[in-house]
C-alpha positions as a Markdown table, in Angstrom:
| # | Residue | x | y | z |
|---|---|---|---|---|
| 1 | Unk | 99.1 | 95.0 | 90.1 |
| 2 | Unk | 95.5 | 94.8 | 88.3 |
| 3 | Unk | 94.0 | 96.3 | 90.8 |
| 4 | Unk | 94.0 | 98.8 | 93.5 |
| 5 | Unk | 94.9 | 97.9 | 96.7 |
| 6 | Unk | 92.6 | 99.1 | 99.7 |
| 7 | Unk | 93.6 | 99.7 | 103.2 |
| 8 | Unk | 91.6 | 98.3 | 106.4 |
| 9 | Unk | 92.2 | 100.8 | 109.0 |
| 10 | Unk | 91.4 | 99.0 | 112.7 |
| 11 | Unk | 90.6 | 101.2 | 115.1 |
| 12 | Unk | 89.3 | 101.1 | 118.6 |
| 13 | Unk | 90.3 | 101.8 | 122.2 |
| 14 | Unk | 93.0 | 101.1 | 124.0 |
| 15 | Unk | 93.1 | 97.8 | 124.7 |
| 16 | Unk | 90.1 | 96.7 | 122.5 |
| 17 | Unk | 91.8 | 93.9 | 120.5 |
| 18 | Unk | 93.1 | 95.8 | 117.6 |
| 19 | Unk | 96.2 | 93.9 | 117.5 |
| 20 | Unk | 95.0 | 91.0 | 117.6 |
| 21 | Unk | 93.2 | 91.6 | 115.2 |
| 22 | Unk | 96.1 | 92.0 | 113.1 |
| 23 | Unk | 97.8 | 88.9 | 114.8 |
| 24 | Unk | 94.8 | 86.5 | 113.2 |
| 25 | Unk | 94.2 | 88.0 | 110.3 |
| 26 | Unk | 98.3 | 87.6 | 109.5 |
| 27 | Unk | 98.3 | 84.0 | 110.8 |
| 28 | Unk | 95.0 | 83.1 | 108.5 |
| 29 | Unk | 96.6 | 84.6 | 105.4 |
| 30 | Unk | 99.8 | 83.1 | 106.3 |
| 31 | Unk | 98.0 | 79.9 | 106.6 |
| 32 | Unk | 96.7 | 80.5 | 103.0 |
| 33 | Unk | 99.7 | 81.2 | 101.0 |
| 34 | Unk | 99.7 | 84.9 | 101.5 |
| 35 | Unk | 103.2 | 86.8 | 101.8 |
| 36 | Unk | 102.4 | 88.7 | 104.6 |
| 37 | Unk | 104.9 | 91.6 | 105.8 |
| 38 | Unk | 105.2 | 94.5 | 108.5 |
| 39 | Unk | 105.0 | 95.1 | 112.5 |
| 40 | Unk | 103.2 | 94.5 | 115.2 |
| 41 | Unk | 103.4 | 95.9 | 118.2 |
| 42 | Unk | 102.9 | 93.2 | 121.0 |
| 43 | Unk | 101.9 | 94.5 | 124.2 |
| 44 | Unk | 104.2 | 93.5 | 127.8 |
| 45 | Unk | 101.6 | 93.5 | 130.4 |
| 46 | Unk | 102.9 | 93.0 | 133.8 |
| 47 | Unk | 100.2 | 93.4 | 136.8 |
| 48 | Unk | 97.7 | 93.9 | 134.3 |
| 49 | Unk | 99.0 | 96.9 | 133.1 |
| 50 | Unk | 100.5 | 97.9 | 129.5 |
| 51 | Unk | 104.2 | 98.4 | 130.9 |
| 52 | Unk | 105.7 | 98.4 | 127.6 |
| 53 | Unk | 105.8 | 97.1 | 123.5 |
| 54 | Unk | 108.0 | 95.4 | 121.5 |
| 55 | Unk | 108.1 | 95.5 | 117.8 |
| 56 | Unk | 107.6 | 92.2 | 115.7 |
| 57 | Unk | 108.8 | 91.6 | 112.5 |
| 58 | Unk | 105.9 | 89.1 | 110.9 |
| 59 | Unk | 108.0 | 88.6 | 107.9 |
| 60 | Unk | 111.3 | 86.9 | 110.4 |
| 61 | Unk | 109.9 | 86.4 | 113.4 |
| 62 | Unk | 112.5 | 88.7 | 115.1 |
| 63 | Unk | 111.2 | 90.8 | 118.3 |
| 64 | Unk | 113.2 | 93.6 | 119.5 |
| 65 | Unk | 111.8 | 96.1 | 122.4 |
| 66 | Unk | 110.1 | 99.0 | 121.0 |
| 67 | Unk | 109.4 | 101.0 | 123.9 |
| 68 | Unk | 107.8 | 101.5 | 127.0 |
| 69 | Unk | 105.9 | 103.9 | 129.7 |
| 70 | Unk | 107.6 | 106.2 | 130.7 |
| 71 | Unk | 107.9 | 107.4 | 134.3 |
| 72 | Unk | 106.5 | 110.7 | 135.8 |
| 73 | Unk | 109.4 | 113.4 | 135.1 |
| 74 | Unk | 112.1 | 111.1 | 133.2 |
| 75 | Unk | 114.5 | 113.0 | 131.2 |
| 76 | Unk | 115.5 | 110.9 | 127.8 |
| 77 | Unk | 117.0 | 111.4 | 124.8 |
| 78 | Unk | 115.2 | 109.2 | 123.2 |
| 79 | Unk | 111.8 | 109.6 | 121.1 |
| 80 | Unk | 108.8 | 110.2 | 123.4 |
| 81 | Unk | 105.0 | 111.0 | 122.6 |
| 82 | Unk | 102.1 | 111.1 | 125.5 |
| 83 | Unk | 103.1 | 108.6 | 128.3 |
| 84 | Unk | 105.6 | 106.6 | 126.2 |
| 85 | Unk | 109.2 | 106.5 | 124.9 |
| 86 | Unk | 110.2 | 104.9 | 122.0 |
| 87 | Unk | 114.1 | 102.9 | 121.6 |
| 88 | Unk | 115.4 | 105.4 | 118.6 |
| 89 | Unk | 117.3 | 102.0 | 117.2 |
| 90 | Unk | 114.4 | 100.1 | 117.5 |
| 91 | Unk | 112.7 | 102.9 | 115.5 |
| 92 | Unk | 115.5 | 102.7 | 112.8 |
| 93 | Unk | 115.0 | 99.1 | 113.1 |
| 94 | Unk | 111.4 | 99.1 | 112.2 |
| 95 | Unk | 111.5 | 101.8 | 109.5 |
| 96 | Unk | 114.3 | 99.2 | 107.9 |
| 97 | Unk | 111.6 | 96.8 | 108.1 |
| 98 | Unk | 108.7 | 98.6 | 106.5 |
| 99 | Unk | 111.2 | 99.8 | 103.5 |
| 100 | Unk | 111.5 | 95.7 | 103.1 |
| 101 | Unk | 108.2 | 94.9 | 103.4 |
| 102 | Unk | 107.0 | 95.8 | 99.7 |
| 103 | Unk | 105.9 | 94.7 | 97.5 |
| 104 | Unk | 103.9 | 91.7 | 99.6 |
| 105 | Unk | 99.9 | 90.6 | 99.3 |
| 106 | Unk | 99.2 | 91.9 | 103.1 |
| 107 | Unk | 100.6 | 94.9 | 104.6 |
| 108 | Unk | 100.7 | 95.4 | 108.8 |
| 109 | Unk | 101.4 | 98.4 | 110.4 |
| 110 | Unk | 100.6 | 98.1 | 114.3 |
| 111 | Unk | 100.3 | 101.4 | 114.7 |
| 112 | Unk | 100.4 | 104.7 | 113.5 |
| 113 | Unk | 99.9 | 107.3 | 116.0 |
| 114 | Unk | 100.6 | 111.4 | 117.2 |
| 115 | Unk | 104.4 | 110.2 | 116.8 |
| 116 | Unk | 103.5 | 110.0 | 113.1 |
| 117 | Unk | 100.6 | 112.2 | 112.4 |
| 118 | Unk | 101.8 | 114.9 | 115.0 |
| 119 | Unk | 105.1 | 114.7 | 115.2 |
| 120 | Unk | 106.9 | 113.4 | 112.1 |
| 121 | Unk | 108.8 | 111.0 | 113.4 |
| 122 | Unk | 108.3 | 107.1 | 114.4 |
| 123 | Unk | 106.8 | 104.9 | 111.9 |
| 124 | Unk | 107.6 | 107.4 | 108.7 |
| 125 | Unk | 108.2 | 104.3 | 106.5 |
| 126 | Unk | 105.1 | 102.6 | 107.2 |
| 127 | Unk | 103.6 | 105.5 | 105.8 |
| 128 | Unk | 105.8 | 105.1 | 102.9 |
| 129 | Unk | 104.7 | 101.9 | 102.4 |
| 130 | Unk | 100.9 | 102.4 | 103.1 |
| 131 | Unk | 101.3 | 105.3 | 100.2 |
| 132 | Unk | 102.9 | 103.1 | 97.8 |
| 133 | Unk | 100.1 | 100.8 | 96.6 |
| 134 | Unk | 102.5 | 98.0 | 96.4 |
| 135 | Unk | 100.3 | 95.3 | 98.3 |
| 136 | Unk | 96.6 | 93.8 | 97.4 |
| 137 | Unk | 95.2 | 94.7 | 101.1 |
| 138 | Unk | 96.4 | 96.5 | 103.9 |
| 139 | Unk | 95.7 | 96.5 | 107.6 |
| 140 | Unk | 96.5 | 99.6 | 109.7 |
| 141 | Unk | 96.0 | 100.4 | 113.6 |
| 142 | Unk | 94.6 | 103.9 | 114.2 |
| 143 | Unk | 93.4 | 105.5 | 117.5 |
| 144 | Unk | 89.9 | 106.7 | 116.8 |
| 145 | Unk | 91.0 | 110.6 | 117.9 |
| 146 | Unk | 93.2 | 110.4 | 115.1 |
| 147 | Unk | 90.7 | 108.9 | 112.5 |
| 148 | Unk | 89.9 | 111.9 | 110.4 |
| 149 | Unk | 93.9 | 112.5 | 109.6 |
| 150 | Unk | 94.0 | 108.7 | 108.4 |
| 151 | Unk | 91.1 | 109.2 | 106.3 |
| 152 | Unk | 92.2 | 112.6 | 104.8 |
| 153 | Unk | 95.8 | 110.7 | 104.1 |
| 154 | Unk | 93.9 | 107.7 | 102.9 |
| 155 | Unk | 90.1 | 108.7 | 101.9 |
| 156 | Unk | 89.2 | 105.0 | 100.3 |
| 157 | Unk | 90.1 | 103.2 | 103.0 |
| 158 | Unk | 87.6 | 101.1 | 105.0 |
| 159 | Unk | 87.4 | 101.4 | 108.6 |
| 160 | Unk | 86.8 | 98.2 | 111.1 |
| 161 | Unk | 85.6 | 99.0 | 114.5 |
| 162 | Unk | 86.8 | 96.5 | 117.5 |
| 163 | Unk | 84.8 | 96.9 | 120.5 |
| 164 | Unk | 87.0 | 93.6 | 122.2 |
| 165 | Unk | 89.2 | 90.5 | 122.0 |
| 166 | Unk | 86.5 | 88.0 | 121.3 |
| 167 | Unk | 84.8 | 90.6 | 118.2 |
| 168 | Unk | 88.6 | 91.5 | 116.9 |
| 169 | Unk | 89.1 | 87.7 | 116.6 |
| 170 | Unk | 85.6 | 87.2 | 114.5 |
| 171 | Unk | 86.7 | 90.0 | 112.2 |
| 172 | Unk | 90.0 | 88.9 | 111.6 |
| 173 | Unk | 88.4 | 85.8 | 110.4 |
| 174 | Unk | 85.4 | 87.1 | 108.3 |
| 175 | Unk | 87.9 | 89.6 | 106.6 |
| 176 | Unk | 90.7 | 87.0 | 105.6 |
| 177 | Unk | 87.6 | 85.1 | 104.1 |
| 178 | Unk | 86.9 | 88.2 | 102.1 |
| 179 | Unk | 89.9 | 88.6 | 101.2 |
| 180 | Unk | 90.7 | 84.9 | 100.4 |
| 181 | Unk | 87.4 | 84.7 | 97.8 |
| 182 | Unk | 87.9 | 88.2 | 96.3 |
| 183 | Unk | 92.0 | 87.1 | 95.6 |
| 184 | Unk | 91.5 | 83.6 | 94.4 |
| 185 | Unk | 95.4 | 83.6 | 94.7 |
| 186 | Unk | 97.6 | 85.6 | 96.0 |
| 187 | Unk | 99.9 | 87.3 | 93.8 |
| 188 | Unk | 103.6 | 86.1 | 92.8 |
């Protein structure tokens, strides 16, 4: 690669818009030739509550259940941080993914979290990934309390605020236009 690649980090609260953020700014690049590879991690909303995620592969298209709330004083063996637990195979799944997704022009990793940061377990090969350079721009969802870890990990990186649906939408769109002029082409 000639030159560096930078990350976007997209943070905000709950709720805010951050993935789709990452949603549009995939589909736009897409749109434009880009190879764009990684996760997202749609939302289930039932009641108007979060009740649970699944992971999507933006490369295939595939969607498997990632995880969901977990209820008051539920024993599991499976991975668990704050009120959620995570499907360990879906885990494994998506850590299979992020190994595949490099090299590519745009990186997604809908999101890192305490399971990461705190924890060392979860998305461990996104970090990978994020680390390895091997991508022209990046896009990564980080909770603001968690902020200063992602810019200690990755100091250069350039952080986009999303205050709601409608402002995550008009970023995505100003950014992939950015992006778009600054790589005439994306590379082969």
């Amino acid at each position: 690669m000639t030159q560096k690649p930078s990350i976007l980090i997209v943070s905000g609260p709950r709720a805010s818009g951050k993935t789709t953020f990452c949603t549009q700014i995939a589909k736009i690049l897409r749109a434009n030739g880009w190879d764009v590879a990684g996760l997202l991690s749609l939302p289930i909303i039932k009641q108007g509550e979060e009740i649970a995620k699944d992971a999507f592969d933006i490369r295939s298209g595939v969607r498997r259940n990632l995880g969901s709330v977990r209820l008051h004083g539920s024993a599991t063996t499976e991975v668990q941080t704050g009120r959620w637990t995570f499907d360990t195979k879906t885990l494994d799944w998506c850590n299979t993914i992020f190994q595949s997704s490099i090299p590519c022009d745009f990186l997604v990793i809908d999101e890192i979290g305490p399971l990461e940061f705190n924890q060392g377990q979860g998305f461990l090969e996104a970090l990978t990934a994020l680390d390895s350079g091997e991508f022209m721009r990046g896009a990564v969802v980080i909770r603001p309390h968690l902020l200063a870890a992602a810019l200690q990990r990755w100091p250069a990186a350039e952080i986009i605020e999303i205050t709601d649906t409608n402002h995550a939408e008009q970023q995505a769109a100003h950014w992939a236009a950015e992006m778009t002029k600054e790589f005439h082409s994306p590379r082969k």
